[in-house]
C-alpha positions as YAML, in Angstrom:
chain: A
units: angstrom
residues:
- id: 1
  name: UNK
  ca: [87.87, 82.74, 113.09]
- id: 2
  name: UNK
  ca: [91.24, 84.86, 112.99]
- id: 3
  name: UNK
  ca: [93.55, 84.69, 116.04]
- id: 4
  name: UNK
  ca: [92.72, 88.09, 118.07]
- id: 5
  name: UNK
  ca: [94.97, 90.66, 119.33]
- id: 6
  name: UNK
  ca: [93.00, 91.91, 122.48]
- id: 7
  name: UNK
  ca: [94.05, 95.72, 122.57]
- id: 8
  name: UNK
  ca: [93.36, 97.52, 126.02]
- id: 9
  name: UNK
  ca: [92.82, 101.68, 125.30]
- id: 10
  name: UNK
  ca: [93.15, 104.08, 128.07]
- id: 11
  name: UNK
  ca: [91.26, 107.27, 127.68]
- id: 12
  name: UNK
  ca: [93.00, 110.46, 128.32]
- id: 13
  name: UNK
  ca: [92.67, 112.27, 131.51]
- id: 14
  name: UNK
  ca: [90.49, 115.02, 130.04]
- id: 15
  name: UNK
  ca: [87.81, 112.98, 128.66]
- id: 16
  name: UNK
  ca: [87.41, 109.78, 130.86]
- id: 17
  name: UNK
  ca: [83.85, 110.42, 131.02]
- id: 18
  name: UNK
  ca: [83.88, 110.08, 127.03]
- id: 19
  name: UNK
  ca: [83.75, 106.29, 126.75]
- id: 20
  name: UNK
  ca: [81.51, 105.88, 124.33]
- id: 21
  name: UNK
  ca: [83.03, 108.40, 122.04]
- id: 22
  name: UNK
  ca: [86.29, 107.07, 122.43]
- id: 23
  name: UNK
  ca: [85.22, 103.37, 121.54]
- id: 24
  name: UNK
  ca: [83.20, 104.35, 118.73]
- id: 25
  name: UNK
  ca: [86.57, 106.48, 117.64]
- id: 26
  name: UNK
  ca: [88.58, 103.42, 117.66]
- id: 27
  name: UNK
  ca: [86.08, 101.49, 115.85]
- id: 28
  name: UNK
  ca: [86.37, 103.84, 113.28]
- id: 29
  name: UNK
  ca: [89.54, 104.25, 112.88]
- id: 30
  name: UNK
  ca: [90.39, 100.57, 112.67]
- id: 31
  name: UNK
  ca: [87.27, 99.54, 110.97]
- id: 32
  name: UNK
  ca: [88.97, 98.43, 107.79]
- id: 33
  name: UNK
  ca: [91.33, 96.60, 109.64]
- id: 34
  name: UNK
  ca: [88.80, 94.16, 111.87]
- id: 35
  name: UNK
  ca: [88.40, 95.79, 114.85]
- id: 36
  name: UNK
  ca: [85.72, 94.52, 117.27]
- id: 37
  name: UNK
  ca: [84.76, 96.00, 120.72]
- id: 38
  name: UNK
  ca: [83.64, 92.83, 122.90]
- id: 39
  name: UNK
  ca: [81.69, 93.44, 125.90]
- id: 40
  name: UNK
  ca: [83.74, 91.69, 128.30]
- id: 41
  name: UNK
  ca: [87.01, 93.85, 128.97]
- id: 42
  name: UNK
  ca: [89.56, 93.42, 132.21]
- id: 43
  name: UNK
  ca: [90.26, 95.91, 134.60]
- id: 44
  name: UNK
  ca: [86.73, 97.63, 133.87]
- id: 45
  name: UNK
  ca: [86.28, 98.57, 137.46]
- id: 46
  name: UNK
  ca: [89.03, 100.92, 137.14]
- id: 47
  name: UNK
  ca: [86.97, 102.95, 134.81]
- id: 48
  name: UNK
  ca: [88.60, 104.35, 131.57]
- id: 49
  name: UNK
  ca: [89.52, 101.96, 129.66]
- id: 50
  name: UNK
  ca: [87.85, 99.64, 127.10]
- id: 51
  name: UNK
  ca: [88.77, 96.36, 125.16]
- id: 52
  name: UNK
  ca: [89.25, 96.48, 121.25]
- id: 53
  name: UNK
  ca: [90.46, 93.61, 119.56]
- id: 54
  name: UNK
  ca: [91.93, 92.86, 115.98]
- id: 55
  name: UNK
  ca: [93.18, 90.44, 114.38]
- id: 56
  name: UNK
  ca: [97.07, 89.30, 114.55]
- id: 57
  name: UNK
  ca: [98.17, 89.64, 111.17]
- id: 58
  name: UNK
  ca: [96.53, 92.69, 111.16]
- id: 59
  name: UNK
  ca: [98.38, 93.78, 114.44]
- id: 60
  name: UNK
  ca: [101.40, 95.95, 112.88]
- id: 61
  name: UNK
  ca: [98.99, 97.58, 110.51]
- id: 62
  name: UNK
  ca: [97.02, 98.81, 113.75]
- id: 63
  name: UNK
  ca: [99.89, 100.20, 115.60]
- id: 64
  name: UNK
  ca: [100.52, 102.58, 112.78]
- id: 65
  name: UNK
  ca: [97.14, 104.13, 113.43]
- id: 66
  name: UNK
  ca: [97.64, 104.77, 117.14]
- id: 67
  name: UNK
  ca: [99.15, 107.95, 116.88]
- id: 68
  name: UNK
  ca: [96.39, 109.85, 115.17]
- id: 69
  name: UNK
  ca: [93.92, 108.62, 118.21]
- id: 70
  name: UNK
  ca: [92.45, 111.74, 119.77]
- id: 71
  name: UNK
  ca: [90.51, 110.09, 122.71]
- id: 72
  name: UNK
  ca: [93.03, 107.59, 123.69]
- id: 73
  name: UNK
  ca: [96.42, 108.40, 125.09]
- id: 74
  name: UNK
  ca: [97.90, 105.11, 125.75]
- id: 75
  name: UNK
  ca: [97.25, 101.61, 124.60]
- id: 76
  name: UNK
  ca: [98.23, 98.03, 126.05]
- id: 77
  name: UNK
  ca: [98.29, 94.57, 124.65]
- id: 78
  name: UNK
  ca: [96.43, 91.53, 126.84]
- id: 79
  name: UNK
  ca: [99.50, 88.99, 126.58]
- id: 80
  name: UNK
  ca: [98.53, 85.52, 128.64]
- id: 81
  name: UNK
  ca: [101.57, 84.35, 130.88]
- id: 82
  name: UNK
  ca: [102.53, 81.21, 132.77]
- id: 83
  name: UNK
  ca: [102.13, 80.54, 136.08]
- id: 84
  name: UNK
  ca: [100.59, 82.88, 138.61]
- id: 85
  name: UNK
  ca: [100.24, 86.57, 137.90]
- id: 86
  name: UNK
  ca: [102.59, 88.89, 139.91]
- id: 87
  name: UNK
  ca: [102.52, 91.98, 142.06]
- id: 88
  name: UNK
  ca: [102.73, 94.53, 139.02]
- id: 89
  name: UNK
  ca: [99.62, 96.59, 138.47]
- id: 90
  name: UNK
  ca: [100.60, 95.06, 134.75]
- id: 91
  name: UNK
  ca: [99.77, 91.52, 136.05]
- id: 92
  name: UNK
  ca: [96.08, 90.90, 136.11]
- id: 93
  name: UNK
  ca: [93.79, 87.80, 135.86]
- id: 94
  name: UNK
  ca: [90.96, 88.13, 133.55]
- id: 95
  name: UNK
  ca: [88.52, 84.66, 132.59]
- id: 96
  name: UNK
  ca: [89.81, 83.01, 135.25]
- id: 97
  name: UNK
  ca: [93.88, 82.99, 133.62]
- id: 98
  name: UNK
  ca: [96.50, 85.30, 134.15]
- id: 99
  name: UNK
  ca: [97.60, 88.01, 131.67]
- id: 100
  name: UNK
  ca: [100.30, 90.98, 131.51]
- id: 101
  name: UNK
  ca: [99.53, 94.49, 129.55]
- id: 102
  name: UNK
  ca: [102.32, 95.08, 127.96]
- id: 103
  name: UNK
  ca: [102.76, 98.83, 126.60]
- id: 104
  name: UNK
  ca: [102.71, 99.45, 122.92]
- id: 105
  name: UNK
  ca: [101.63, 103.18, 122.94]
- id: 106
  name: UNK
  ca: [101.82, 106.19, 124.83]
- id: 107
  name: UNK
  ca: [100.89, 109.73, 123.13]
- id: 108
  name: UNK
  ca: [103.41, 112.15, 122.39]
- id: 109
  name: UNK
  ca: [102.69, 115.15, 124.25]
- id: 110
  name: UNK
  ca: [105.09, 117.48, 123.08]
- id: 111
  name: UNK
  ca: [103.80, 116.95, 119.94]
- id: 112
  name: UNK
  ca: [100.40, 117.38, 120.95]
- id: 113
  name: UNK
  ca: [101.50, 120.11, 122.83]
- id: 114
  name: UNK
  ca: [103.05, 121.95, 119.61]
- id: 115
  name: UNK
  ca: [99.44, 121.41, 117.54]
- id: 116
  name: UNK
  ca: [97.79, 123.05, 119.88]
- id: 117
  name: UNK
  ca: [95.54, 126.11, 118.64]
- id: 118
  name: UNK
  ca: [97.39, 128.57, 120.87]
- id: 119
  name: UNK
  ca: [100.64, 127.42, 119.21]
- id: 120
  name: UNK
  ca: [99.33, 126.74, 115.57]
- id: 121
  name: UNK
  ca: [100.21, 129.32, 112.65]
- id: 122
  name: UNK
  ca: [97.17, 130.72, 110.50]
- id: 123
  name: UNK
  ca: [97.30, 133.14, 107.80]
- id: 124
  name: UNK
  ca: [95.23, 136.59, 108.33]
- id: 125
  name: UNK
  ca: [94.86, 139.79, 106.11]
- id: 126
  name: UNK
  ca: [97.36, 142.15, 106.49]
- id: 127
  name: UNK
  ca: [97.03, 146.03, 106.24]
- id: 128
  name: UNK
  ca: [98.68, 146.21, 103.24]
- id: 129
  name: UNK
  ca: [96.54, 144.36, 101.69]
- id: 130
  name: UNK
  ca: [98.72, 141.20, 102.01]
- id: 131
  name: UNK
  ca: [99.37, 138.16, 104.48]
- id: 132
  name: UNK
  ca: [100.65, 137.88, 107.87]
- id: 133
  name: UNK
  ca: [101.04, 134.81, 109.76]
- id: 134
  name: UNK
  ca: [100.12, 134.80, 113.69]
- id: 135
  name: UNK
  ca: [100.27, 132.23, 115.76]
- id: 136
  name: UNK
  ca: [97.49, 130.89, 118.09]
- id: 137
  name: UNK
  ca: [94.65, 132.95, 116.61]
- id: 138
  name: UNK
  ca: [91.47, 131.96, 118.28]
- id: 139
  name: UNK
  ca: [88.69, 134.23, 116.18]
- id: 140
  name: UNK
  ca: [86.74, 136.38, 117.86]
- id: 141
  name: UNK
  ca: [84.14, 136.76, 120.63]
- id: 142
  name: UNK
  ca: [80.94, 137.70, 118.47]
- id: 143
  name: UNK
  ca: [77.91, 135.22, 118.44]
- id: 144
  name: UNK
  ca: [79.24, 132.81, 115.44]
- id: 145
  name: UNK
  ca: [82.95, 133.61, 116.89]
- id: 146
  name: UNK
  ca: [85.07, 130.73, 116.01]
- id: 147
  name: UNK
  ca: [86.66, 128.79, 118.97]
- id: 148
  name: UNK
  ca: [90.05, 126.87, 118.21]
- id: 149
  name: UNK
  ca: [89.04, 123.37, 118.73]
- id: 150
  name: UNK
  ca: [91.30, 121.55, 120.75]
- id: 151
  name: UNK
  ca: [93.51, 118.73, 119.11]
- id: 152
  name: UNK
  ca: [91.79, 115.80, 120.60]
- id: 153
  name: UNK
  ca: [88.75, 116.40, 119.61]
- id: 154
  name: UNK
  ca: [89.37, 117.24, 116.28]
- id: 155
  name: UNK
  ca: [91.03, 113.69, 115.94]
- id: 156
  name: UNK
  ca: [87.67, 112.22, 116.95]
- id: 157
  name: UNK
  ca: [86.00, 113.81, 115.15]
- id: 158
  name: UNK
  ca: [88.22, 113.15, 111.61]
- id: 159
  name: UNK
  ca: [88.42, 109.71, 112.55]
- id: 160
  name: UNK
  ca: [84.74, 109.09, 113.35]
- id: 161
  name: UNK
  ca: [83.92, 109.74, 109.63]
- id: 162
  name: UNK
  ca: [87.00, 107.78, 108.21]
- id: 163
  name: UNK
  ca: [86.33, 106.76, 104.84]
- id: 164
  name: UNK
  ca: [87.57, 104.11, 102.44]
- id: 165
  name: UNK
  ca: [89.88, 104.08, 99.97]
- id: 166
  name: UNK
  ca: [92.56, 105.88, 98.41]
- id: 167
  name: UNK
  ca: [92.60, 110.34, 98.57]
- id: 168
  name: UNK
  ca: [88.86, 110.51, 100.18]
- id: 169
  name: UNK
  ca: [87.14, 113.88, 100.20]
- id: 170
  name: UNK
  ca: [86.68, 115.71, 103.05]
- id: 171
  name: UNK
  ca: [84.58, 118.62, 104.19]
- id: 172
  name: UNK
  ca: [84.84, 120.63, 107.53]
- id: 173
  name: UNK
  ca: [81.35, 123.48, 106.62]
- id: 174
  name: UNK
  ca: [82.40, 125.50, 109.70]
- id: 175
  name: UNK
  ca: [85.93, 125.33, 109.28]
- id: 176
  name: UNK
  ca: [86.92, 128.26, 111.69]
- id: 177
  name: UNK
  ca: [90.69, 128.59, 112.33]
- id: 178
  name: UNK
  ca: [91.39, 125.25, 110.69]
- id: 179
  name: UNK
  ca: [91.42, 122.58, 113.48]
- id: 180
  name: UNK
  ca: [89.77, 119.53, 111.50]
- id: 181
  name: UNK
  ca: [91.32, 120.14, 108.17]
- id: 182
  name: UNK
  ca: [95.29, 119.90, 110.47]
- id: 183
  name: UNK
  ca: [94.37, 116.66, 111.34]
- id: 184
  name: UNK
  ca: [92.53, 115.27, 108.05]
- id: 185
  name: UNK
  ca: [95.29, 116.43, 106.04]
- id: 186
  name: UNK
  ca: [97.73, 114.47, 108.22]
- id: 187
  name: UNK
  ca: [95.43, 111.33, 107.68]
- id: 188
  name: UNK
  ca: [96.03, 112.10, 104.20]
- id: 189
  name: UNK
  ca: [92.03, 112.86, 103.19]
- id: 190
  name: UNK
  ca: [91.82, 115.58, 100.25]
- id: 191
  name: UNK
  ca: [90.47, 118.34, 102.21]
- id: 192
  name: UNK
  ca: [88.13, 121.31, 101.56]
- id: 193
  name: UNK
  ca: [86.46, 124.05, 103.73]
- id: 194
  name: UNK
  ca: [83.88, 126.38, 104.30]
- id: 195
  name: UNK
  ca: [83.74, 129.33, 106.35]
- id: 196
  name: UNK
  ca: [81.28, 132.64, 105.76]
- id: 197
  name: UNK
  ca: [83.71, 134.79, 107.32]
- id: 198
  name: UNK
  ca: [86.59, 136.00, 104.29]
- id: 199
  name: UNK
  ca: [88.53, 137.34, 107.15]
- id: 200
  name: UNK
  ca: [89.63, 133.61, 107.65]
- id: 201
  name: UNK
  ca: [90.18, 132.58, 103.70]
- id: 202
  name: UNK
  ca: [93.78, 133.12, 103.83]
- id: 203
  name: UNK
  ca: [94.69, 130.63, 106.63]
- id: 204
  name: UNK
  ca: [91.72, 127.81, 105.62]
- id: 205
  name: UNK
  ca: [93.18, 128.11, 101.91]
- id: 206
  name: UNK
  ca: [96.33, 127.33, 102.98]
- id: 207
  name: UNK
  ca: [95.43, 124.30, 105.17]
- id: 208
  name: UNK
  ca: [92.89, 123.19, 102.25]
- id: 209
  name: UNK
  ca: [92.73, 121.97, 99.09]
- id: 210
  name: UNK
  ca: [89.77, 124.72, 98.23]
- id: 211
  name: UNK
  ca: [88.43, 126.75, 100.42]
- id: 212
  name: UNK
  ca: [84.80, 128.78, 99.83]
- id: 213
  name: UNK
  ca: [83.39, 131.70, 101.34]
- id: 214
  name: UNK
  ca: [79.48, 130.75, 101.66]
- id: 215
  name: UNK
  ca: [76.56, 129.57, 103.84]
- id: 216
  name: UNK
  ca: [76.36, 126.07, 104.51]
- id: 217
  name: UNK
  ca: [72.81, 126.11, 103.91]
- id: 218
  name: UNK
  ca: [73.51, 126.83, 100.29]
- id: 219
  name: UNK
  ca: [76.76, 125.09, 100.20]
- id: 220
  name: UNK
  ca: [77.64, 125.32, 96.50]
- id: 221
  name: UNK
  ca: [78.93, 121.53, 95.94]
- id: 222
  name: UNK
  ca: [77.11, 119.27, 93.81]
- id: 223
  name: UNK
  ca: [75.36, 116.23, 94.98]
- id: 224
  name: UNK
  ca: [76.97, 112.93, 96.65]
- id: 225
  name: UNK
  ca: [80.33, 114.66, 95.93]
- id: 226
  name: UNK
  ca: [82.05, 114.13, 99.45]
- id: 227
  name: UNK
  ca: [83.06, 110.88, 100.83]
- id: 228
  name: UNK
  ca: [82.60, 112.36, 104.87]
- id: 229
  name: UNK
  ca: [82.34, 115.50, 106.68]
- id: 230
  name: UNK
  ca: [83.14, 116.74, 109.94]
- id: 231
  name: UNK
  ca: [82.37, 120.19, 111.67]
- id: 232
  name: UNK
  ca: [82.29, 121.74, 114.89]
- id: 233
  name: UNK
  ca: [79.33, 124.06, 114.96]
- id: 234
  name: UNK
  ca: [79.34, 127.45, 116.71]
- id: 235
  name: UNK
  ca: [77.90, 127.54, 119.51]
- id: 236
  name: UNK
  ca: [75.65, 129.99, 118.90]
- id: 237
  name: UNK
  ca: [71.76, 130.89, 119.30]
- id: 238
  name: UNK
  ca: [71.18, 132.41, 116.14]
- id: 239
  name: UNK
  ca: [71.41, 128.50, 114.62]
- id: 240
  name: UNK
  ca: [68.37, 127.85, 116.85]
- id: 241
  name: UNK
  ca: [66.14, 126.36, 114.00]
- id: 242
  name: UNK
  ca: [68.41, 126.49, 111.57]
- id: 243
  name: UNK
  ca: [70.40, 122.94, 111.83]
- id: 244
  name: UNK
  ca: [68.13, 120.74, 109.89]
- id: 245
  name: UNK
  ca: [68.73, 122.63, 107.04]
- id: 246
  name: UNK
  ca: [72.69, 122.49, 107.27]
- id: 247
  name: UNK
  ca: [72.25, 119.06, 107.85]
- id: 248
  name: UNK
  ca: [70.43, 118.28, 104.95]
- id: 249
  name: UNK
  ca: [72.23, 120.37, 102.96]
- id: 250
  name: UNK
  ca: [75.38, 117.64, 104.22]
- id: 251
  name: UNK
  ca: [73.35, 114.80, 103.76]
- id: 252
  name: UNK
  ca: [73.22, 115.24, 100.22]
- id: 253
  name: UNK
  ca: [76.64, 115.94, 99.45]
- id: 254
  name: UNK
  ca: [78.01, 113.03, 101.23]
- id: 255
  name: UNK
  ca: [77.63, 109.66, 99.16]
- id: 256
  name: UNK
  ca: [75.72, 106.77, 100.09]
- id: 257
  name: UNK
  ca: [77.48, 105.30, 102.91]
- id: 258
  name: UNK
  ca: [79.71, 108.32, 103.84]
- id: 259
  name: UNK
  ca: [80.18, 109.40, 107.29]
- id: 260
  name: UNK
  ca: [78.97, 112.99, 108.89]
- id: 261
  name: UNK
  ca: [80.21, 113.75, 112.66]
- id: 262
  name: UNK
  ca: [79.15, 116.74, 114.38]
- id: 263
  name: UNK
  ca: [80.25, 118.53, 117.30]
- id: 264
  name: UNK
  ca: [77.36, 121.01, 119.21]
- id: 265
  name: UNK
  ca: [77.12, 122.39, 122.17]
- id: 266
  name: UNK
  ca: [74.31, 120.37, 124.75]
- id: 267
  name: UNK
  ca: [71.54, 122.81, 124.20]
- id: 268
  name: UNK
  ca: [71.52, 121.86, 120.30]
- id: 269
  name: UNK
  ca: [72.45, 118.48, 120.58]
- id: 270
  name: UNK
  ca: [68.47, 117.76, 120.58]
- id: 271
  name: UNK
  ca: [67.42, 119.73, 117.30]
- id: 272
  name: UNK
  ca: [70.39, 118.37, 115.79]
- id: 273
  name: UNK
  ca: [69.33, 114.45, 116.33]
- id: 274
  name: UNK
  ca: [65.75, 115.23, 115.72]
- id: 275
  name: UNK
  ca: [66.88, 116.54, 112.53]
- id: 276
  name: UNK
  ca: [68.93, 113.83, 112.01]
- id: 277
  name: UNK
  ca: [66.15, 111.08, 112.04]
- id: 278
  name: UNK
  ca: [64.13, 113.02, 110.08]
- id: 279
  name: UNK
  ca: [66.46, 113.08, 107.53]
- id: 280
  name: UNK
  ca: [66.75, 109.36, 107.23]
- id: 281
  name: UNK
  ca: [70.13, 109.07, 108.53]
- id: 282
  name: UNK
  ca: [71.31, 106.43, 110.52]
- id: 283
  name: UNK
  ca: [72.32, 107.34, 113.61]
- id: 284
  name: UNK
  ca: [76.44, 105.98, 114.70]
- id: 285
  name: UNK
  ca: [76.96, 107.92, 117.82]
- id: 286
  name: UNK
  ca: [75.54, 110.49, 120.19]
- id: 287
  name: UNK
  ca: [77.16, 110.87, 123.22]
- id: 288
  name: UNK
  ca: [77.62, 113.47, 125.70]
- id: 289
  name: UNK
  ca: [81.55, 115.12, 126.28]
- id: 290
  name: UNK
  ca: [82.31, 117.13, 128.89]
- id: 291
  name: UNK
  ca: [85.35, 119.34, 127.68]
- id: 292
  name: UNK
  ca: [86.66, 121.37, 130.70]
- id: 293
  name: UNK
  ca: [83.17, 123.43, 131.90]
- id: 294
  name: UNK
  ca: [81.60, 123.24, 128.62]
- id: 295
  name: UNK
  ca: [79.01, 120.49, 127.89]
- id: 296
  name: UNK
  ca: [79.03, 119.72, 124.43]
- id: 297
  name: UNK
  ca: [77.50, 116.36, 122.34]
- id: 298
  name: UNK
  ca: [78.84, 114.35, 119.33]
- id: 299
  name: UNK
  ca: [76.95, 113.06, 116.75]
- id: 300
  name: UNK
  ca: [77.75, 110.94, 114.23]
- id: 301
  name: UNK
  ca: [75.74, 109.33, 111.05]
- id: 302
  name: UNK
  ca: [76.17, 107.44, 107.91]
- id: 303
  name: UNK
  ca: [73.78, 108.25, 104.96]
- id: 304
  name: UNK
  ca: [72.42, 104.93, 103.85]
...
């Protein structure tokens, strides 16, 4: 077996009751790369943190990925030192040896601070008849209003599905004000949306690849066409019933062995997994996130 790098990932303050979500977004991210979550991790009584490890000539190729994390917001290396450990929080025993965590990664939150929906641009219909570009445009307040999804979780949500190879093709069915396609773009995924509101198609066809106007019930792509899709869905009554059709309707355009996360609000996180199982898919993830007042659930798949 490979020499391991043992990784230590510290969940960000708004989500450190999302540890399973943020594991299984780590996982994904570096899946092509080795990554392994071991159940024995130090400092787990301090609660938000978990143990990934990879292997060491794989080590630089990892650190490249940190930055597009949306769960995590810092990450440490387990190092083993000589001698006794010291007085630094840094300085830890773990098996019995001592160790130092050594900072490789801390987010950037200026940067997350300037992606933020109330600070992103988005292209709307003008008067004229033309364009005009506002910034921090959150839809509206009607029942299938869109909500800006904030950055974080639109990372782990992108990265949840994370295909292989080279230019994958990626789907966000509810695409609202363009959260998901920001950050699969930046992960450099070909990207295409769907939205049945045309008061949005200026902004998602700028942030896409293609963008369609339509129902994702009778989402006009052809079969086994996608390699992963990720949504959001509104959080909205009038879906009651409706989701195993939209998931089905994903199922088949993803290929064997591509990746569908979903993001729901708690009361349809249970028609959504039922659905899920009856579709045949195989379940990755289903967690709950609590996302300042509003309890929401994440579900991810893989079509076999």
């Amino acid at each position: 077996m490979k020499n391991q790098a043992h990784l230590v990932f510290h969940l960000r303050p708004g989500r450190k009751k999302a540890l399973a979500a943020a594991q299984a977004e780590a996982l994904a991210l570096l899946r092509d790369l080795g990554a392994t979550a071991p159940g024995d991790g130090p400092l787990s009584d301090r609660g938000g943190l978990f143990r990934i490890d990879v292997p060491e000539d794989l080590f630089l190729w990892t650190m490249q990925r940190f930055p597009q994390l949306g769960y995590t917001s810092a990450v440490d290396l387990l190092e083993p030192i000589p001698g006794k450990p010291g007085r630094s929080r840094t300085d830890i025993t773990w098996n019995g040896k001592p160790h130092r965590l050594s900072r490789l990664y801390v987010e950037d939150a200026d940067a997350q601070r300037q992606a933020a929906p109330d600070r992103r641009p988005f292209l709307l219909p003008a008067a004229d008849g033309g364009t005009r570009l506002v910034r921090g445009y959150r839809g509206d307040s009607s029942d299938l209003g869109r909500r800006a999804l904030p950055v974080c979780d639109a990372r782990l949500l992108v990265n949840l599905v994370r295909p292989f190879g080279e230019n994958p093709r990626f789907l966000d069915p509810f695409a609202g004000v363009g959260g998901l396609l920001a950050e699969s773009v930046a992960c450099g995924y070909r990207t295409f949306s769907l939205d049945i509101d045309p008061w949005l198609r200026f902004g998602l066809n700028s942030l896409s690849s293609g963008h369609i106007i339509g129902d994702t019930r009778r989402l006009p792509l052809r079969d086994a066409c996608l390699d992963a899709v990720a949504t959001e869905l509104p959080f909205a009554e009038s879906l009651t019933g409706m989701l195993e059709g939209v998931l089905g309707r994903l199922r088949d355009a993803v290929k064997p062995g591509g990746r569908i996360a979903v993001m729901c609000a708690e009361g349809q996180h249970e028609e959504l997994s039922l659905a899920g199982s009856q579709l045949g898919l195989e379940t990755l993830l289903a967690t709950a996130v609590h996302r300042k007042g509003t309890e929401c659930a994440v579900t991810a798949w893989q079509r076999p």
